[in-house]
C-alpha positions in Angstrom: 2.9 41.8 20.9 4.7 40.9 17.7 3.0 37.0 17.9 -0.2 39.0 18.2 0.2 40.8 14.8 1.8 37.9 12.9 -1.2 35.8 14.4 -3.9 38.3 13.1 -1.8 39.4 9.5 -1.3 35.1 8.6 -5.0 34.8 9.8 -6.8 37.0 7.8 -8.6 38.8 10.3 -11.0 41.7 9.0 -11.0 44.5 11.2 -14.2 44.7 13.1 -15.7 41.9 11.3 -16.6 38.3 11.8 -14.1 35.4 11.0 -15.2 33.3 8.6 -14.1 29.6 8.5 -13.6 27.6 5.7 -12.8 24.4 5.2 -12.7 24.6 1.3 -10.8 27.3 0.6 -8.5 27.5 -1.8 -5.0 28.9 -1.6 -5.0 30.5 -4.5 -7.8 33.1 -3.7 -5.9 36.5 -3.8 -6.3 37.2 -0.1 -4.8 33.8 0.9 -2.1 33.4 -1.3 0.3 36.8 -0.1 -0.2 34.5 3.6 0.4 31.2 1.9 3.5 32.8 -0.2 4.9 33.8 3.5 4.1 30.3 5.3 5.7 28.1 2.8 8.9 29.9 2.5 9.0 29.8 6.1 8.5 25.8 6.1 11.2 25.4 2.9 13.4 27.5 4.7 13.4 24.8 7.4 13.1 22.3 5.0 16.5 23.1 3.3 18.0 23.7 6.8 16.8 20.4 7.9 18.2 18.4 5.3 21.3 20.0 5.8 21.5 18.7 9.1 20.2 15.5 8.6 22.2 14.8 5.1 25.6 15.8 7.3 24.5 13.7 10.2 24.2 10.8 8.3 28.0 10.9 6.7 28.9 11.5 10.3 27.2 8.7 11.8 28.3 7.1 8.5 32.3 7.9 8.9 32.4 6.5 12.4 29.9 3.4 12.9 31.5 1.8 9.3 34.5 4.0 8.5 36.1 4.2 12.0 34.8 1.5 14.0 34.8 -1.4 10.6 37.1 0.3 8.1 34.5 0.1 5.6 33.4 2.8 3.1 29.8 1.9 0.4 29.8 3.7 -2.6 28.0 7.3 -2.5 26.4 8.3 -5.9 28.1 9.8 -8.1 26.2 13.4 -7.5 26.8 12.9 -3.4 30.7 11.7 -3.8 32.9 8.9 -4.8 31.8 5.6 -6.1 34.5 3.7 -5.2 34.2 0.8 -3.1 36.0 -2.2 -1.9 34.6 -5.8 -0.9 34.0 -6.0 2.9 36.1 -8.5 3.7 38.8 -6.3 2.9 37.9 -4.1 5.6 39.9 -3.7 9.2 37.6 -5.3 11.3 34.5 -6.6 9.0 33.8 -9.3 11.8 32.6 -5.9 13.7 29.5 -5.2 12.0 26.9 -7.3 13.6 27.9 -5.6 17.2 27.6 -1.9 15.3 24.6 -2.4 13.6 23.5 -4.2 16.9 24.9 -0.7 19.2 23.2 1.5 16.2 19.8 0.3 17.0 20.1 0.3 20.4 21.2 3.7 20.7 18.6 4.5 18.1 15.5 2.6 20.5 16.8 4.2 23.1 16.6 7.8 21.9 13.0 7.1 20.3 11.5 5.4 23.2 13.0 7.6 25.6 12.4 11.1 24.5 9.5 10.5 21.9 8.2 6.9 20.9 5.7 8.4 17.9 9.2 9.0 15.4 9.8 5.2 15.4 9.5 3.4 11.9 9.2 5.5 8.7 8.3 9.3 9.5 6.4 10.2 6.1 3.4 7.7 7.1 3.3 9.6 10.5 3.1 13.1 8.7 0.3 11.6 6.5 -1.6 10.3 9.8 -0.9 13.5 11.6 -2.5 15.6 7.9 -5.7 13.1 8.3 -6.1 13.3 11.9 -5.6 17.2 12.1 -3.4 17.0 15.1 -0.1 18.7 15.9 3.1 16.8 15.9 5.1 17.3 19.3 7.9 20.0 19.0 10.4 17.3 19.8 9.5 14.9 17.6 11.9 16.1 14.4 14.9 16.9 16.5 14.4 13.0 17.9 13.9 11.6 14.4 16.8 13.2 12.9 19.3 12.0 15.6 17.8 8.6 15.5 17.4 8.2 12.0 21.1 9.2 11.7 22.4 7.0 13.9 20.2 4.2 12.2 21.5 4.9 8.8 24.7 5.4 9.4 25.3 2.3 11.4 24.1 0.5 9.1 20.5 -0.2 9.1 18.7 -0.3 5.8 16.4 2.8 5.9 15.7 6.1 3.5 16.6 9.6 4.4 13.4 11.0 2.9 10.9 10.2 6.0 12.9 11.8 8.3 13.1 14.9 6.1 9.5 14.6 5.4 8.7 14.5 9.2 10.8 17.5 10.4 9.2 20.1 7.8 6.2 18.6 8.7 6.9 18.5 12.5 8.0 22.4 11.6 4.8 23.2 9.9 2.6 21.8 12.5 4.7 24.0 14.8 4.3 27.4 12.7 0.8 26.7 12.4 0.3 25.7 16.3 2.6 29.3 16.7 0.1 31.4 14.8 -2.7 29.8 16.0 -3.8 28.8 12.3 -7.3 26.7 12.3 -7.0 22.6 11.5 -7.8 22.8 7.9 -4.6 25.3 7.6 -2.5 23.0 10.1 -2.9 20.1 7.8 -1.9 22.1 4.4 1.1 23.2 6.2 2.3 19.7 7.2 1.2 18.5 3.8 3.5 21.4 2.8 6.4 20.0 4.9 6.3 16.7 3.8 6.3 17.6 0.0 9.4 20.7 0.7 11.2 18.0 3.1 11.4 15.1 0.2 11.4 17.9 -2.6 14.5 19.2 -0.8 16.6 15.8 0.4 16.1 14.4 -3.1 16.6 17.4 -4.9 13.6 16.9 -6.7 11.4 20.1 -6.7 9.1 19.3 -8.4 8.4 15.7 -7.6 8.5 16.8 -3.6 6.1 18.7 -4.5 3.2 16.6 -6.5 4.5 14.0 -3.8 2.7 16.1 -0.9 -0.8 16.2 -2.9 -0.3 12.8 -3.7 0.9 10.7 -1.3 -1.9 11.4 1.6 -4.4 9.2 -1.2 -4.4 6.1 -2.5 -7.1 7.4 -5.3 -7.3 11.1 -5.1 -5.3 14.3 -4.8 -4.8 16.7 -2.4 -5.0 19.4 -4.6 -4.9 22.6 -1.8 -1.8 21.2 -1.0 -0.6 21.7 -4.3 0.6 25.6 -4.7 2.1 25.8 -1.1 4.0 22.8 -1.5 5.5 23.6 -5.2 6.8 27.2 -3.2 7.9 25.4 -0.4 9.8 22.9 -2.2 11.8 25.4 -4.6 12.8 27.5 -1.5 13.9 24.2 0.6 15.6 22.7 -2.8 17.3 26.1 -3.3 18.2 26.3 0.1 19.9 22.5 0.1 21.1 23.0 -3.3 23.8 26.0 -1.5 24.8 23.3 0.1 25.5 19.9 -1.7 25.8 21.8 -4.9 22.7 21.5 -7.9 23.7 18.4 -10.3 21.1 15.4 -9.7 22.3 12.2 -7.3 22.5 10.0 -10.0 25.0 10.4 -13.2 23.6 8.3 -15.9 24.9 7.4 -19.3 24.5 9.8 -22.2 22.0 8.6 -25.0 19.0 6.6 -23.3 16.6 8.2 -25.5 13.8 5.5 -25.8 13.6 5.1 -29.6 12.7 1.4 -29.7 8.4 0.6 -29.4 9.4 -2.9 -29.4 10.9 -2.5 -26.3 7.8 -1.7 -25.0 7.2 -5.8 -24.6 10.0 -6.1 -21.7 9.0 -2.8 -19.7 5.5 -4.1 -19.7 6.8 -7.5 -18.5 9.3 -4.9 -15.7 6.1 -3.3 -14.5 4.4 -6.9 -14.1 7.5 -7.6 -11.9 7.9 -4.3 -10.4 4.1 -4.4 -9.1 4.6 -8.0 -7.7 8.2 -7.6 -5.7 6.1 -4.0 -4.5 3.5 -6.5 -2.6 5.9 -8.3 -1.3 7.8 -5.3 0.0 4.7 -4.1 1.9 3.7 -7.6 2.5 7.2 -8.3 4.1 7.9 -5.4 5.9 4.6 -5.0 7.5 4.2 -8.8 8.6 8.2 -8.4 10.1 6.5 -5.1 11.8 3.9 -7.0 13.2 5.9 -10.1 14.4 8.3 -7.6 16.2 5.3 -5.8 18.2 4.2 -9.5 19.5 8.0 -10.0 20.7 7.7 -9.8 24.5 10.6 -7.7 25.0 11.1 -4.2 26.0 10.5 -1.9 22.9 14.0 -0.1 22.9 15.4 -3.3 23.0 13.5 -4.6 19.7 15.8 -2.3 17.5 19.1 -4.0 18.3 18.0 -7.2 17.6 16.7 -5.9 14.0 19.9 -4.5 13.7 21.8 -7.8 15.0 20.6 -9.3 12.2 20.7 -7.1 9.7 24.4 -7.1 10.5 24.5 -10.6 10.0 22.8 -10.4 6.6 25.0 -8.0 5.8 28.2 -9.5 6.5 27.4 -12.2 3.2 25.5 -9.1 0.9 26.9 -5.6 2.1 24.4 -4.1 -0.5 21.6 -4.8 2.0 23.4 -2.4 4.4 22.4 2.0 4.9 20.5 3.6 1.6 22.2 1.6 -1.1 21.9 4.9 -3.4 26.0 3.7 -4.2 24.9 0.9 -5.1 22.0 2.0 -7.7 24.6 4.2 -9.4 26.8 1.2 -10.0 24.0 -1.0 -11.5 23.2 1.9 -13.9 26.6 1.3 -15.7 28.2 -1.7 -17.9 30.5 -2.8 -15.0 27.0 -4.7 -13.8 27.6 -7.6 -15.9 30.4 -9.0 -14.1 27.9 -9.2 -10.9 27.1 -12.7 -10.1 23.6 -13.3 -10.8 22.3 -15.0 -7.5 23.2 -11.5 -6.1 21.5 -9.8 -8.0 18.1 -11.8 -8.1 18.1 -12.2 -4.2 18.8 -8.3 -3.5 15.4 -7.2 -3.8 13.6 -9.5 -1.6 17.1 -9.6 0.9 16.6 -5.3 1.0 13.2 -5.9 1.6 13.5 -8.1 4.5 16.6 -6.0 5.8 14.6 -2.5 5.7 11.6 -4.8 7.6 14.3 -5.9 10.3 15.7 -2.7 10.5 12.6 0.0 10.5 9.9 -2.7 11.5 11.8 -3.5 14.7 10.9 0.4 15.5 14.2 1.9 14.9 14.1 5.2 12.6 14.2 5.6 8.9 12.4 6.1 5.9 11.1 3.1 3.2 10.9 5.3 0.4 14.8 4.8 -0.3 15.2 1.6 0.1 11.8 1.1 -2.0 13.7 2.9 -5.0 16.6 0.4 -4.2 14.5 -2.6 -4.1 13.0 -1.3 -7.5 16.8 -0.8 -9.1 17.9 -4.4 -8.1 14.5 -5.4 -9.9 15.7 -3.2 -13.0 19.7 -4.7 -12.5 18.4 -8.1 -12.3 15.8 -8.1 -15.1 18.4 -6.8 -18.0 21.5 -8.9 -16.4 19.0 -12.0 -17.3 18.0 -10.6 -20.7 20.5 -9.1 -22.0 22.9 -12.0 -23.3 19.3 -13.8 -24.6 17.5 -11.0 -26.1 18.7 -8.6 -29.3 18.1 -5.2 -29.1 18.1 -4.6 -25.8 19.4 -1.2 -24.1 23.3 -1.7 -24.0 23.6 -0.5 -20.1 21.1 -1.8 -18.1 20.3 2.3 -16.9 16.8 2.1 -18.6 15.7 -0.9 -16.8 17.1 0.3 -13.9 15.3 3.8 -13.6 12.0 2.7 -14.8 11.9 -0.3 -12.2 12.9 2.1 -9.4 9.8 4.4 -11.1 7.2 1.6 -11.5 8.1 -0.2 -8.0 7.7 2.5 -5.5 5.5 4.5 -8.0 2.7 1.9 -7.2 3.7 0.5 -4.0 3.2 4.0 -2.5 0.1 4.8 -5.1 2.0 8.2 -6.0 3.0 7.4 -9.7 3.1 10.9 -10.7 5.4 12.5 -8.0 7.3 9.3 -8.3 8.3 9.2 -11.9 8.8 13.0 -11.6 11.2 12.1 -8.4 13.1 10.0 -10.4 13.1 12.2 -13.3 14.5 14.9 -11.6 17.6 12.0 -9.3 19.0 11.3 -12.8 18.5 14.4 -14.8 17.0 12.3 -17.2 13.2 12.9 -18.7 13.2 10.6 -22.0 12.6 7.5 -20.0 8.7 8.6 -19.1 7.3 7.3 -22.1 8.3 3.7 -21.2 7.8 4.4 -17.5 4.4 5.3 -18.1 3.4 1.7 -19.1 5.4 0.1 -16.4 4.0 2.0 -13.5 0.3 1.8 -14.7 0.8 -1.8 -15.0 2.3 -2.0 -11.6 -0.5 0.2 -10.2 -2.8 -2.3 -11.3 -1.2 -5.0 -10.1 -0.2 -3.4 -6.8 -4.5 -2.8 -6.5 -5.3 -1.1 -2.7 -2.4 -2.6 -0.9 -0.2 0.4 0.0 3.4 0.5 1.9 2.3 3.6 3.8 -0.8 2.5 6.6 -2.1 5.4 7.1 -2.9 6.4 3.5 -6.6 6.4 2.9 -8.7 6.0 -0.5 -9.8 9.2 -1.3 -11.0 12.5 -0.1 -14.2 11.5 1.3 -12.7 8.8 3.5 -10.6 11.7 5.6 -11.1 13.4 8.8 -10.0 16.7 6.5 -13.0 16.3 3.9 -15.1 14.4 5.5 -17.7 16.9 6.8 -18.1 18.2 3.1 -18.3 14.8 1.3 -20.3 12.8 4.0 -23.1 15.9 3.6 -22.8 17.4 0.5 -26.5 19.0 1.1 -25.0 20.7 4.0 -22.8 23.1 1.1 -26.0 24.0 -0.3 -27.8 25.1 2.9 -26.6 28.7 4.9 -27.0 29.1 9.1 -30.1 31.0 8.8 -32.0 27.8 8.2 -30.4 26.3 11.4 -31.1 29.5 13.2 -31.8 29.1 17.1 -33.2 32.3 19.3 -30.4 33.6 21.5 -29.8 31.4 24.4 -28.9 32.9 28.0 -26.7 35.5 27.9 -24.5 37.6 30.1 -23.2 41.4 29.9 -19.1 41.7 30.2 -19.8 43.8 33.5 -20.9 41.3 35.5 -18.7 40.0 38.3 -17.2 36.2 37.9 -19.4 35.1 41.2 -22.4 36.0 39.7 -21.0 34.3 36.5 -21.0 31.1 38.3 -23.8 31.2 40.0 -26.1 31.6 36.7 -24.0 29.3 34.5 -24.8 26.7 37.8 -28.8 27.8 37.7 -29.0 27.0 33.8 -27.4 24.1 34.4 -24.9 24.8 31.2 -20.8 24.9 30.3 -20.6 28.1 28.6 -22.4 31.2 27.5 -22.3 34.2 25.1 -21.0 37.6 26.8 -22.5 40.9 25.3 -21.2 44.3 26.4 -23.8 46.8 26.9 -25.2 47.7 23.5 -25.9 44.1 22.5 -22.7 43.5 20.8 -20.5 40.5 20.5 -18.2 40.3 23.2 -16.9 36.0 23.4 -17.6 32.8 25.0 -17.5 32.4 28.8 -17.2 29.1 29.8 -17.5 27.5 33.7 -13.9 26.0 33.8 -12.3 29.6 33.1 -14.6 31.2 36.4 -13.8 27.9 38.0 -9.9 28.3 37.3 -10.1 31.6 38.6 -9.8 32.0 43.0 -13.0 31.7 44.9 -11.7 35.0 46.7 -10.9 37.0 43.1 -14.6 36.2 41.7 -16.7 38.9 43.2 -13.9 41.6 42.2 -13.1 40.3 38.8 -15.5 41.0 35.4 -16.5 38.6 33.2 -14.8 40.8 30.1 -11.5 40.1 31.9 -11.4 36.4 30.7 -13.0 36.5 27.4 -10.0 36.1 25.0 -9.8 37.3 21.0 -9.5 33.3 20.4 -13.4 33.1 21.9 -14.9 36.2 19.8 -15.4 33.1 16.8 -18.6 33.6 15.3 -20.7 32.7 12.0 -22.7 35.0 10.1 -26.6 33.6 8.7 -25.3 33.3 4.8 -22.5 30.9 6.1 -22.6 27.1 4.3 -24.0 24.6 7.3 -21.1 22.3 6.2 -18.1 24.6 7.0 -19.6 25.6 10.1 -20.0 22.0 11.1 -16.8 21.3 10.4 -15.7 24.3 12.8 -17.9 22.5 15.8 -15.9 19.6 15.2 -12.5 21.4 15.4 -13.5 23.4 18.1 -14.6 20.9 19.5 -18.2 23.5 20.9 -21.6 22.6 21.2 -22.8 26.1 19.7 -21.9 28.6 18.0 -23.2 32.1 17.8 -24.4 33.6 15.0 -24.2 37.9 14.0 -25.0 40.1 11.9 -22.5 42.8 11.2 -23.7 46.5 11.2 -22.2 49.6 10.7 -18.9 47.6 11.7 -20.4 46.0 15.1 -21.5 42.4 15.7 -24.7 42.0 17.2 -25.7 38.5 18.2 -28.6 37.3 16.5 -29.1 33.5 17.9 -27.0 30.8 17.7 -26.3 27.4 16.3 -25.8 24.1 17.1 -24.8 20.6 15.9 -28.6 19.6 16.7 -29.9 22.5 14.8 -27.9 21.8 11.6 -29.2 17.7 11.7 -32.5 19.4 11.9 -31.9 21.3 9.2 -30.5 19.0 6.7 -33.5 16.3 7.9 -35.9 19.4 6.9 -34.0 20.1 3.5 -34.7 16.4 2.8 -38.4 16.0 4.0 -39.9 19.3 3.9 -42.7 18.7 5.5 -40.6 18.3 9.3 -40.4 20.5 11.3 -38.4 23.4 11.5 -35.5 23.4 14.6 -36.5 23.9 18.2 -34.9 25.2 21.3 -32.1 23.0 22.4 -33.2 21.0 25.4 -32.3 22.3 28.9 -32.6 25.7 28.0 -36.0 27.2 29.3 -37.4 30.0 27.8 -38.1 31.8 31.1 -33.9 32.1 31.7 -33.9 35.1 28.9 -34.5 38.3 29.8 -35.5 40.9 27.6 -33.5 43.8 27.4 -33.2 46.5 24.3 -30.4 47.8 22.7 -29.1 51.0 21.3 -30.3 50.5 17.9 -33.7 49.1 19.2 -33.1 45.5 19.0 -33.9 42.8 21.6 -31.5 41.0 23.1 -31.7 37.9 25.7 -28.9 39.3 29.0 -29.0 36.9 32.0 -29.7 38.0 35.6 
């Protein structure tokens, strides 16, 4: 009972009225936004929880895959815990990594391809596939990432928290909205929703996490619905998190990086040129290593250890390959970087690059969004490490460099500059930097052009599942259901039994029909498989009103747009829908329409001289019988 009323309340219902279904509609209509105000604290709630869990999973995995097992301890950033670090070699047991990185993936393949194979590789491109496609993402899918991830991660393998995070606020949206039986359209805002209150929340980045979740899903466009619920949902789950691991930003950067200089302009100009060509190269690389391990003839739980084999043996010669590499970043933000040999530095990017392929591409579990802001920072180290003995007037830290490379790299890689820059705004409390970072990351953009390190990201809105009705027929928006009007097709009364019920559905040759009660009003949907699921002994006692469900009662009105109630069709997945007119506070079915009707009536919009829609095909006339209604209208009741 208490499903039923959150159902109807987060809904929208209108008591004794018709349910109207938009695709369009905009959260920040006054009756939608009290419901969207209540959904999205309910997904950053879980958001905040979630990367709890999955922050203290990974320093677990963390303490006993390289702290027990190797004796080895990376540098954590200085808002996350020590920076501290020794070389490897002075470790315990160094010569043990390639087995744990090895046992990490393994465990990690294992897990994924066991219990649920769709959270290998990085989870944020599977939200964005699962907000295109409009499907639900399995209820076990976020408890599998986060374990695997974890283990990934921690052991080693060179992978981002942020697409796990992403994933299980997304995984918890599609949930809620799967829980309340919410339509498609408000499924896909409420994963959008969780992807930008998972990453708002992990990278304690409100703001960014937020933009992120409009702008990610596009290479070209915006997501703008998304907008408003993901901005609440992102405060609550960074608010949430923030209890937690405390509120300064991951990064501690030097005081004073004002930019003050416009000729420095020249050298980040040159940084974004750079930044946009090591981004190609990182989705180049780590989709051509994804490829090659797909073609390995091998089991597919077996394909993450040897990723993570050889990651280990990368990283017993450059450590920094190894886990997130945020310690790292933090380090090459400060003065100490110019005592790093150089070769290091000029082969981390591409070495992090091919380590994040070996380790996520091989279908272990992780996110690229990290190790992209990594691969950007070595960029940034490496670039003023080679300038600054040669060039006067240079910054006198390489920090600068170093946060608008990490800006400009992923920032158009991922085709999100915006929520990028903001991100990384927000990492190292430090907004002077956008005015520089604004040229890099336009010039990487450019450079960067279509490609795109997440797969599933499409152009713009017209090229999605989500939009496509409305952009693919803009016509449609302008026409209403009364000019795709059909006469009412066979009909039954709620009385009759379920035998006599089949036997008509069977004569008219038809899957489903409309019910009416005995004044003509608008009772559901009856279709065969619900008699048919029903005993062959039960059907002559049971009524057809006993299987009509409030779910079925959907119905259009005549002053609906054609192009939202195609898009219902479609995410019904129905061949008709019927069409009433309320009066007095009762439906009363008027006709009905169908995917046929609406063609006809956009080919008539265009050439007015066709002909206005017909009866649907395998319908005869002859099957209606007439009866009258209370209030003196005819209506078609089967016998």
């Amino acid at each position: 009972m208490l499903t039923d009323w959150l159902t109807v309340l987060l809904r929208g219902w209108r008591p004794g009225g018709p349910r109207r279904e938009g695709r369009e509609k905009g959260v920040e209509r006054p009756h939608l936004l009290w419901k969207w105000l209540l959904l999205s604290t309910a997904i950053g709630l879980v958001a905040g929880l979630g990367a709890i869990a999955f922050f203290k999973a990974i320093q677990l995995a963390s303490a006993f895959f390289l702290g027990l097992l190797i004796g080895y301890r990376p540098p954590d950033p200085a808002g996350e815990g020590s920076t501290a670090w020794a070389p490897l070699w002075e470790a315990s047991r160094p010569w043990l990594l390639p087995l744990v990185t090895t046992g990490g993936g393994l465990l990690a393949g294992l897990i994924v391809f066991r219990w649920a194979p769709e959270a290998e590789g990085h989870g944020t491109d599977a939200a964005i596939a699962a907000f295109h496609q409009g499907r639900p993402i399995r209820a076990r899918v976020p408890l599998v990432k986060l374990i695997a991830s974890a283990i990934t991660i921690g052991s080693g393998g060179s992978g981002g928290r942020e697409g796990p995070a992403a994933q299980i606020s997304a995984g918890f949206g599609s949930l809620l909205a799967k829980f309340l039986h919410l339509d498609t359209y408000e499924r896909r805002l409420a994963i959008a929703t969780g992807i930008g209150a998972g990453i708002g929340a992990i990278f304690r980045a409100p703001l960014g996490g937020a933009v992120l979740a409009a702008e990610i899903l596009y290479k070209e466009d915006l997501e703008v619905e998304a907008l408003l619920p993901a901005l609440i949902a992102s405060i609550v789950g960074y608010s949430v998190f923030g209890v937690f691991s405390g509120w300064s930003p991951i990064f501690a950067v030097p005081a004073n990086l004002a930019f003050s200089s416009p000729l420095q302009l020249l050298w980040y100009g040159l940084l974004g040129v750079l930044c946009g060509l090591v981004g190609r190269a990182y989705a180049t690389g780590f989709y051509g290593l994804t490829a090659l391990f797909h073609r390995l003839p091998c089991p597919r739980w077996l394909k993450p250890a040897l990723g993570g084999l050889l990651v280990g043996l990368i990283g017993l010669a450059v450590p920094q390959v190894l886990g997130m590499g945020y310690g790292w970043v933090q380090l090459w933000m400060g003065p100490g970087l110019s005592a790093w040999p150089l070769w290091v530095l000029l082969a981390l990017p591409f070495l992090k690059i091919l380590a994040t392929g070996l380790s996520i591409g091989s279908g272990g579990s992780g996110g690229i969004f990290g190790p992209g802001m990594v691969i950007g920072a070595a960029v940034g180290a490496a670039f003023w490490r080679l300038l600054a003995p040669l060039v006067p007037g240079l910054p006198g830290v390489p920090a600068p460099f170093v946060i608008v490379a990490m800006m400009a790299l992923f920032g158009g890689i991922a085709h999100a500059p915006l929520a990028v820059m903001l991100m990384v705004a927000e990492m190292t409390g430090n907004l002077s930097l956008l005015a520089p970072a604004m040229l890099a990351v336009g010039i990487a953009v450019l450079i960067v052009g279509e490609q795109s390190i997440y797969s599933n990201q499409l152009r713009t809105r017209a090229d999605s599942p989500a939009h496509r009705q409305r952009w693919s027929w803009p016509l449609l928006s302008l026409l209403q259901v009364r000019q795709a009007l059909l006469p009412p097709q066979p009909v039954l009364t709620g009385d009759l039994s379920l035998s006599q019920a089949e036997s008509l559905l069977r004569e008219w040759k038809i899957d489903s029909v409309a019910v009416l009660d005995e004044r003509g009003l608008w009772l559901g949907r009856l279709a065969l498989a619900q008699v048919l699921a029903v005993a062959a002994a039960e059907r002559e006692q049971r009524r057809v009103a006993e299987l009509l469900e409030p779910g079925q009662a959907l119905a259009v009105t005549p002053s609906d747009p054609l192009d939202r109630v195609l898009a219902v069709l479609l995410d019904q997945r129905c061949d008709w829908l019927p069409v009433v007119e309320e009066r007095a506070g009762s439906r009363y079915l008027i006709g009905y329409v169908s995917a046929r009707s609406i063609l006809q009536a956009y080919q008539a919009a265009r050439a007015p001289q066709a002909q206005p829609p017909g009866p649907e095909p395998g319908l005869p006339p002859s099957s209606v019988l007439a009866l009258t209604g209370t209030d003196g209208e005819t209506i078609g009741v089967g016998r």
